[in-house]
Backbone bond lengths (Angstrom), bond angles and torsions (degrees), N, CA, C in turn:
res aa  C-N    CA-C-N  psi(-1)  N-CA   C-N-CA  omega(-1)  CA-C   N-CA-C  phi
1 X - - - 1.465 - - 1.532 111.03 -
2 X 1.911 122.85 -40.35 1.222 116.28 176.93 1.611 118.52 -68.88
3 X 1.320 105.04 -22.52 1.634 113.35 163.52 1.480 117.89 -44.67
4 X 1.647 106.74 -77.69 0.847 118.28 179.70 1.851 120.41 -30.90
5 X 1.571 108.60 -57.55 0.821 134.72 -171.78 1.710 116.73 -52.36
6 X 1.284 95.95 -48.99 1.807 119.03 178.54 1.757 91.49 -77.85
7 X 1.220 135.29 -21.71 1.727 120.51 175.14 1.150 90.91 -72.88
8 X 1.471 132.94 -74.83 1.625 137.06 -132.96 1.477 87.70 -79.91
9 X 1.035 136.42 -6.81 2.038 124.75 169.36 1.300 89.91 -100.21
10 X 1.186 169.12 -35.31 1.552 156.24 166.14 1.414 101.37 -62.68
11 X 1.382 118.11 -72.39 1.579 107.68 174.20 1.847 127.50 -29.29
12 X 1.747 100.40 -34.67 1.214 105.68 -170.08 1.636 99.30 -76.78
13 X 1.290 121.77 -40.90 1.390 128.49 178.31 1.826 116.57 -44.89
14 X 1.329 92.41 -51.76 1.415 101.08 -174.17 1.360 109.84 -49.27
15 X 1.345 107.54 -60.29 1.156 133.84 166.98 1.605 112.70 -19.48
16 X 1.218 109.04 -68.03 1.621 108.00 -176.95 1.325 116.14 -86.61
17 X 1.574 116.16 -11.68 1.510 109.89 164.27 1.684 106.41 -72.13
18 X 1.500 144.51 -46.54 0.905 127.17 162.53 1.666 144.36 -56.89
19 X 1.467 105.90 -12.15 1.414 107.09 -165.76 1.717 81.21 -118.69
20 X 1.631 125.24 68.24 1.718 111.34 171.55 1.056 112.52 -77.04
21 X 0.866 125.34 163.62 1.941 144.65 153.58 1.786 104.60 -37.41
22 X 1.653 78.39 114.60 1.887 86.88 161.90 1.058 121.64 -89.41
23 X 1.387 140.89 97.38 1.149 141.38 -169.55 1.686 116.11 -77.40
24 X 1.231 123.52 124.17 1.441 140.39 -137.43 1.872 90.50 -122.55
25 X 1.482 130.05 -38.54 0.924 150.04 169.87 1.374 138.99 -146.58
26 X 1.512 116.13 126.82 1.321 92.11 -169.06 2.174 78.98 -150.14
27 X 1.521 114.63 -2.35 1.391 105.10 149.42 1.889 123.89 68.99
28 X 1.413 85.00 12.47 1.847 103.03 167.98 1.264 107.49 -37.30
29 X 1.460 156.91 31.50 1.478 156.09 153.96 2.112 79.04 93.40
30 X 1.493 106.86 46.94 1.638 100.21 137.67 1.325 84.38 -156.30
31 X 1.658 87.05 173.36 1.980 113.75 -177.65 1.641 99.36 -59.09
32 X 1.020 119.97 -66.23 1.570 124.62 -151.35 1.219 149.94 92.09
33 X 2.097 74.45 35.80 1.590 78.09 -156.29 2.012 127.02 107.47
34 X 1.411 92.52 -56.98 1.402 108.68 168.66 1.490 137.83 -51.35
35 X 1.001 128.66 138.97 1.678 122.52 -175.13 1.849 99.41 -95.53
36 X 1.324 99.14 118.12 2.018 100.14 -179.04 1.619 106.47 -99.09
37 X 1.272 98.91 146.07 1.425 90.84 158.90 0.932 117.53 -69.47
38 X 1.601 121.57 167.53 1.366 139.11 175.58 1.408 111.84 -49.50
39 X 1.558 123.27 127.21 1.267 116.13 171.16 1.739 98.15 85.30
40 X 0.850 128.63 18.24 1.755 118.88 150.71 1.220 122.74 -94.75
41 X 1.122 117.24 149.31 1.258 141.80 -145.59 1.606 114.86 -160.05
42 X 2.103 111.21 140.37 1.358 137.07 -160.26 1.287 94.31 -97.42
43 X 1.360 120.95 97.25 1.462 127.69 161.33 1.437 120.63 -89.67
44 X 1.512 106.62 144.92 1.694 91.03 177.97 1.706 102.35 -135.38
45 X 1.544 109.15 56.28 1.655 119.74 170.24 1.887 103.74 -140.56
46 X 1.379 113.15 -11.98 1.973 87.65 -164.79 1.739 77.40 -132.55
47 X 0.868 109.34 137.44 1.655 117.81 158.37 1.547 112.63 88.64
48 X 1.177 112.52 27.87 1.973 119.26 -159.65 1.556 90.13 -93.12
49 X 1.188 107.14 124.74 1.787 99.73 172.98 1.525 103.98 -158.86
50 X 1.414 118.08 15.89 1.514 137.15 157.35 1.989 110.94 -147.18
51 X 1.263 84.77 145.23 1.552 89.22 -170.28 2.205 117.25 37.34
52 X 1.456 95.73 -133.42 1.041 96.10 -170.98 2.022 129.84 -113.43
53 X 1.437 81.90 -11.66 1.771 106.04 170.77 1.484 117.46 -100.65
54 X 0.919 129.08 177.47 1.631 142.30 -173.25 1.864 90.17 -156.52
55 X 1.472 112.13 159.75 1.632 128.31 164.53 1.642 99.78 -102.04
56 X 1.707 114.63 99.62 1.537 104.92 155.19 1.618 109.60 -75.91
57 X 1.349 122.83 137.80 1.168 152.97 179.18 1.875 118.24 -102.62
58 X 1.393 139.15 71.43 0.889 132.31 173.22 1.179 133.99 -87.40
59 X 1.861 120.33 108.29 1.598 110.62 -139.11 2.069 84.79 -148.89
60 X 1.579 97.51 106.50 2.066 91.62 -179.43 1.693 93.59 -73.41
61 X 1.356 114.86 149.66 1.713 106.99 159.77 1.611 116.96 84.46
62 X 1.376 111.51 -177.63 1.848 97.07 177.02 1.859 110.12 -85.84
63 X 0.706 116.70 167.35 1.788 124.17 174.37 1.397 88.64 -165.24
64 X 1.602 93.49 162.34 1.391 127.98 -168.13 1.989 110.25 -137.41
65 X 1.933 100.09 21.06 1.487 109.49 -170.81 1.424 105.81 -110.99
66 X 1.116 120.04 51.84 1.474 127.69 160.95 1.326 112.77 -143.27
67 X 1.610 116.94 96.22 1.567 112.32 -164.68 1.880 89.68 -144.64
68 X 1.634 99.97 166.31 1.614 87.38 159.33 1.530 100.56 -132.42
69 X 1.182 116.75 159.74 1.715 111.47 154.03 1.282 129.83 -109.57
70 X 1.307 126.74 121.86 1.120 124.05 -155.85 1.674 97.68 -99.03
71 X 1.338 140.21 122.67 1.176 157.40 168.52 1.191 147.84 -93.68
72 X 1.717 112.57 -57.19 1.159 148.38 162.18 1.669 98.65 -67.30
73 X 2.129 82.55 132.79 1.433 98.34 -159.25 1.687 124.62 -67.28
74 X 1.390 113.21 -0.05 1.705 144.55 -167.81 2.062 77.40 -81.30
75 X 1.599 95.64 -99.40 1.309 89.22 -164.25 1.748 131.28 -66.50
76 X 1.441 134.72 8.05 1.143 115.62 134.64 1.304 117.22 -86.33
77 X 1.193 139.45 55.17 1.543 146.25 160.17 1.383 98.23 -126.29
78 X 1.649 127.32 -39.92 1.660 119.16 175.84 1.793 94.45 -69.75
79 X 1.106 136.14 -71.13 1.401 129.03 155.18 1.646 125.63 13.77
80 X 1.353 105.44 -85.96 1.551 109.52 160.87 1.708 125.15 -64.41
81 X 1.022 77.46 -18.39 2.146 79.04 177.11 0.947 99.63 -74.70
82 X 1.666 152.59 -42.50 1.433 146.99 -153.01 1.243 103.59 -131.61
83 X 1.496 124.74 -164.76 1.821 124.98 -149.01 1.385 92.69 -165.41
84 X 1.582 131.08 -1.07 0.906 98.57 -156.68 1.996 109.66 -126.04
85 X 0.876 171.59 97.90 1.285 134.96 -166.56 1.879 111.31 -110.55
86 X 1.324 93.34 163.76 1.589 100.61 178.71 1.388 98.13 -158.25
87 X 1.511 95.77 173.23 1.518 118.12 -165.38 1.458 92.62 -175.71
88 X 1.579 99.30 142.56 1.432 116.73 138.16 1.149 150.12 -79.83
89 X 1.740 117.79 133.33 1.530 110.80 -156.25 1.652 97.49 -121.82
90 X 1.088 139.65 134.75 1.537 146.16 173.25 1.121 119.36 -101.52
91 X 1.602 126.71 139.00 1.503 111.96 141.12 0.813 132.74 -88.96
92 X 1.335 149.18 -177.12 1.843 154.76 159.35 1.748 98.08 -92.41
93 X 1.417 114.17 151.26 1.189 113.50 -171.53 2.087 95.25 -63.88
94 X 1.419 115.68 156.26 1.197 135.35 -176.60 2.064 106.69 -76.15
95 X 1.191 113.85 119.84 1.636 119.94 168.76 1.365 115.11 -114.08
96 X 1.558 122.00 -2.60 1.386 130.73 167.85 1.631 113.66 -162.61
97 X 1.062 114.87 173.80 1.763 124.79 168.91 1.077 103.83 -69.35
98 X 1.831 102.42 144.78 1.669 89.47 -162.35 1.342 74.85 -178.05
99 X 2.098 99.92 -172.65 1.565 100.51 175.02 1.644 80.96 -179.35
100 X 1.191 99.93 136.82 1.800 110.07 157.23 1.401 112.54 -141.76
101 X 1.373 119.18 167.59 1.456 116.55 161.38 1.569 117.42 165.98
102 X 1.637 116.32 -168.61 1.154 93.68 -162.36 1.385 94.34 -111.35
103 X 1.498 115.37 133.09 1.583 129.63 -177.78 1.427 120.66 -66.18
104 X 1.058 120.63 -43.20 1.585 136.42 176.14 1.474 107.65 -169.95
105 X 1.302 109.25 144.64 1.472 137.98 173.49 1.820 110.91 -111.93
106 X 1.550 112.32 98.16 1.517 121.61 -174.10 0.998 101.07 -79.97
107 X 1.301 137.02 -178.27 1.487 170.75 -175.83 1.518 114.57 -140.59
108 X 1.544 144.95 102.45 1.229 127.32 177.81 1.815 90.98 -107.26
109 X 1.538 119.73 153.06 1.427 110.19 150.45 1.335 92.40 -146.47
110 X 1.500 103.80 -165.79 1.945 122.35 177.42 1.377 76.41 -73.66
111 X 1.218 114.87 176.04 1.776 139.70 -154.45 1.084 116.24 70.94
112 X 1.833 91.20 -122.90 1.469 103.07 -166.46 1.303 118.55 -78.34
113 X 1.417 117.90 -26.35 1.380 118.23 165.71 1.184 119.06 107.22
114 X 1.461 145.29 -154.08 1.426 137.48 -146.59 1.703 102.88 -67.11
115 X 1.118 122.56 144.38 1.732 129.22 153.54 1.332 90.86 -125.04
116 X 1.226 102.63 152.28 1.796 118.67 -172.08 1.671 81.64 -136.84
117 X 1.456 111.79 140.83 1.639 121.31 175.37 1.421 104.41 -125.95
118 X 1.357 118.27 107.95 1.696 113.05 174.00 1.214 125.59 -93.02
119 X 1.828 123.38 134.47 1.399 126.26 -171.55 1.792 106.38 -16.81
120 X 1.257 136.09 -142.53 1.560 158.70 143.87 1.525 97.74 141.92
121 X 1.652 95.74 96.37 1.428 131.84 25.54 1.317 106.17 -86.71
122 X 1.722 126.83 148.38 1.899 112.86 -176.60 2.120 99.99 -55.09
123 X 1.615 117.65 -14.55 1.510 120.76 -163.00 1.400 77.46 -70.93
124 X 0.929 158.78 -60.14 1.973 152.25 -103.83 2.123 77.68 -81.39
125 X 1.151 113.24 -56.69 1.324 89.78 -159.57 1.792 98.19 -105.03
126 X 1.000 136.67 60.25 1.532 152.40 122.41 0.915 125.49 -96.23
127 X 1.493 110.84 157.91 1.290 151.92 149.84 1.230 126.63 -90.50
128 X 1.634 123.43 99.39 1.750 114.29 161.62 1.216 125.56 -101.71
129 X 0.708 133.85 132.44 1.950 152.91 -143.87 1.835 92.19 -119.76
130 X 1.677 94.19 120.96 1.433 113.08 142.93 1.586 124.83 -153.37
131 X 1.577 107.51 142.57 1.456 120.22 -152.81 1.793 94.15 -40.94
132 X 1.854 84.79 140.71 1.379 98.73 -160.29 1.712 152.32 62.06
133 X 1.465 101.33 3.69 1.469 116.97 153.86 1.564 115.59 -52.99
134 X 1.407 112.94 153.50 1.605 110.63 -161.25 1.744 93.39 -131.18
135 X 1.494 105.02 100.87 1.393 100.14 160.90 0.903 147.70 -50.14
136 X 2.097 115.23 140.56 1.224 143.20 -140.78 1.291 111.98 -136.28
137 X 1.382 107.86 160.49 1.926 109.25 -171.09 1.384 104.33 -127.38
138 X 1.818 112.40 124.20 1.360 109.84 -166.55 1.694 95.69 -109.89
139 X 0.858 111.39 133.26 1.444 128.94 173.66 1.608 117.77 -60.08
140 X 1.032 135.66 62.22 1.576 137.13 -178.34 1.347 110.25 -77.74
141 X 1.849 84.54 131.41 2.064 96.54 -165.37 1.417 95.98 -131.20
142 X 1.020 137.29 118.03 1.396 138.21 169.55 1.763 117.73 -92.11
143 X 1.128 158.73 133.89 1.360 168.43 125.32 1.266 100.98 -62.40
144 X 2.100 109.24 93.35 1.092 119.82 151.65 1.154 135.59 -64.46
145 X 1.691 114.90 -10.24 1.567 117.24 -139.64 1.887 115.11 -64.41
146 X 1.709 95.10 -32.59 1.903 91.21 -173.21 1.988 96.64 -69.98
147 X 1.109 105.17 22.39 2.046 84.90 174.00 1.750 95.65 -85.71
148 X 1.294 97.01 -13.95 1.809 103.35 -173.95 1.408 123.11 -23.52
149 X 1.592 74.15 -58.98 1.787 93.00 -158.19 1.670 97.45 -91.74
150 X 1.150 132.09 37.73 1.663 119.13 158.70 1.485 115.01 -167.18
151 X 1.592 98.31 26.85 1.634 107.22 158.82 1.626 94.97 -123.34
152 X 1.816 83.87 170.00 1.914 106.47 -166.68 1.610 93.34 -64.38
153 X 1.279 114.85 147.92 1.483 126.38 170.44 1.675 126.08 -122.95
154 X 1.334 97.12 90.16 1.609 152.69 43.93 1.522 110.46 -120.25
155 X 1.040 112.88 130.85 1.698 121.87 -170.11 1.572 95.01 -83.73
156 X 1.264 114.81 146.73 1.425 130.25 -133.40 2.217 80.50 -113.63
157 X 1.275 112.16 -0.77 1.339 120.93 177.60 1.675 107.59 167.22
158 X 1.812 97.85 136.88 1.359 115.15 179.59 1.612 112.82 -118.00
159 X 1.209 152.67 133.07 1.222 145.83 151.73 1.688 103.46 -91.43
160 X 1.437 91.41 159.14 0.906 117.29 172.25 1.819 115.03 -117.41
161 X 1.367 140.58 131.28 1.373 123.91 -158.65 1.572 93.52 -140.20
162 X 1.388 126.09 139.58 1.508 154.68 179.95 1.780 79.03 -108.36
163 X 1.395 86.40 138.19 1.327 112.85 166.04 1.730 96.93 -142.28
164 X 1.361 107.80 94.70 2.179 116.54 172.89 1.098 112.10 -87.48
165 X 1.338 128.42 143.43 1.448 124.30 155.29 1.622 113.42 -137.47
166 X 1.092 126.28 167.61 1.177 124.18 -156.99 1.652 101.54 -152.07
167 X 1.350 133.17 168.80 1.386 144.76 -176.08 1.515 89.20 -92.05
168 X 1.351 131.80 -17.73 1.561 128.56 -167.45 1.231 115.07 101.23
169 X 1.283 135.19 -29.42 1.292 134.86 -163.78 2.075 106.69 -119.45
170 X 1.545 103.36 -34.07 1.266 100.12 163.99 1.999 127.35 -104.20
171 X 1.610 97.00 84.98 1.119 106.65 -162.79 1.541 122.40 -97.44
172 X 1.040 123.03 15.21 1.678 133.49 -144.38 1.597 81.94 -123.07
173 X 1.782 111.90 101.01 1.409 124.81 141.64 1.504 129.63 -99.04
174 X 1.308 106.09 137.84 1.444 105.77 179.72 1.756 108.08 -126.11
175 X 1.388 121.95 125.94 1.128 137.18 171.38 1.538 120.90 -96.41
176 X 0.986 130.90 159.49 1.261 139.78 147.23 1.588 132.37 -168.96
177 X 1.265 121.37 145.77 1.926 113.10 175.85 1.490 81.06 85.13
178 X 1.458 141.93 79.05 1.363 138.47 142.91 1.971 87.28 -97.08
179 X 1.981 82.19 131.60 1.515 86.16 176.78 1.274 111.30 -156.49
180 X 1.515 152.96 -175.99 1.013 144.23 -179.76 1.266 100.16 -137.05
181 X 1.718 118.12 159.48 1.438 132.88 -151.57 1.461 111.39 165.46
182 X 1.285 108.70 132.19 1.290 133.44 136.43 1.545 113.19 -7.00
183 X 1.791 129.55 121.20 1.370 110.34 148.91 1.121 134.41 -80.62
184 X 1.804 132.13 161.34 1.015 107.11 -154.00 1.740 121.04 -60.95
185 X 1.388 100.54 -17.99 1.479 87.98 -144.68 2.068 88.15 -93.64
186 X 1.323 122.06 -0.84 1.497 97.93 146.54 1.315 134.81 -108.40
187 X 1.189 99.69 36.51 1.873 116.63 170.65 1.979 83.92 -100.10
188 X 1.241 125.70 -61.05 1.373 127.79 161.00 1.837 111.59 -8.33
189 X 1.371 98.55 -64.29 1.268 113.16 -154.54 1.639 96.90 -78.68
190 X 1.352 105.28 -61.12 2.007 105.91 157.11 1.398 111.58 -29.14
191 X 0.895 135.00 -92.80 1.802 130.81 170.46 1.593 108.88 -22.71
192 X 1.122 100.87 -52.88 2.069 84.55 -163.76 1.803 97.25 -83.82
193 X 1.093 115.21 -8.99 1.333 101.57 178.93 1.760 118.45 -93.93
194 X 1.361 102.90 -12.75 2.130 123.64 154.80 1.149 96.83 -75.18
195 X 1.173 128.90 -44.47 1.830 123.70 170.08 1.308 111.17 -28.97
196 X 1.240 98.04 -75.45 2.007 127.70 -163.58 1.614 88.29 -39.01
197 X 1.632 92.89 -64.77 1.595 93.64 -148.81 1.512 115.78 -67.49
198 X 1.270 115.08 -11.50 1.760 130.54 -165.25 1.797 73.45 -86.76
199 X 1.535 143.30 -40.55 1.172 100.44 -150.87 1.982 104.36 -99.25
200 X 1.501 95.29 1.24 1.591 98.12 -170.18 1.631 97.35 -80.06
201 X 1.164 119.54 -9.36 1.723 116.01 -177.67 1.771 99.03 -78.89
């Protein structure tokens, strides 16, 4: 049983050393590809959680100008290989009551066309600010996988779409580590299924 046990945790390892995170953004003082709003800016002190830069994002109100398109035939193939996306989201420490965050994260491809996925709870991807709160980094994970079944396969281009909104006065987003991946539990299923087959030989 401890055999067993010590394969399927090595198997699981392998597993996630081969299937890493494609990182789509990570904003070293360039876009990445990405379309910014006006007035963003490569910081390298609030929101750093790959290498040495973060993307500050300064946006009053909702916008829909932080998107990427993915084109090139490399990354819509990392795209369809995985299901999963994430990014890091920061606050700045809090100087009043306030609130920003991100409203919905769309999906456009060839097919069927836009899916929009909203937080639940809509709090999971905010920030509320009161004087003297100490900024924090929320981990945003999206499960693209049902766009599967009603876009072209392989769609010849995918966006990705930020939908921000803000109270107006707390407008300062910072991102970093947008990447694509595997969830865990079929990197899981990848490992135990190199299992199976390593033991039928």
């Amino acid at each position: 049983m401890r055999r067993l046990f010590i394969c399927i945790s090595v198997a699981l390892f392998l597993a996630s050393a081969c299937y890493a995170d494609v990182v789509i953004g990570d904003w070293e003082q360039s876009d990445d590809g990405w379309n910014l709003p006006p007035g963003s800016q490569y910081e390298p002190i609030i929101g750093v959680t790959l290498h040495d830069w973060s993307l500050h994002v300064t946006q009053s109100g909702y916008s829909q100008d932080l998107y990427v398109r993915l084109q090139d035939v490399g990354h819509v193939a990392d795209f369809m290989a995985n299901d999963t996306f994430k990014i890091d989201f920061t606050s700045r420490d809090g100087t009043s009551v306030g609130w920003n965050g991100i409203s919905a994260i769309s999906i456009n491809a060839e097919g069927f066309g836009l899916h929009t996925f909203e937080p639940s709870p809509y709090s999971l991807w905010r920030f509320d600010y009161w004087e003297g709160s100490i900024g924090w980094t929320i981990p945003v994970e999206l499960d693209y996988s049902e766009v599967f079944d009603t876009i072209t396969n392989p769609p010849s281009y995918v966006e990705i779409i930020f939908a921000l909104n803000s109270d107006g006065t707390h407008n300062d987003f910072y991102f970093d580590n947008a990447r694509l991946t595997p969830e865990p539990m079929t990197i899981a299923l990848l490992g135990l299924g190199g299992l199976m087959l390593r033991r039928r030989k």
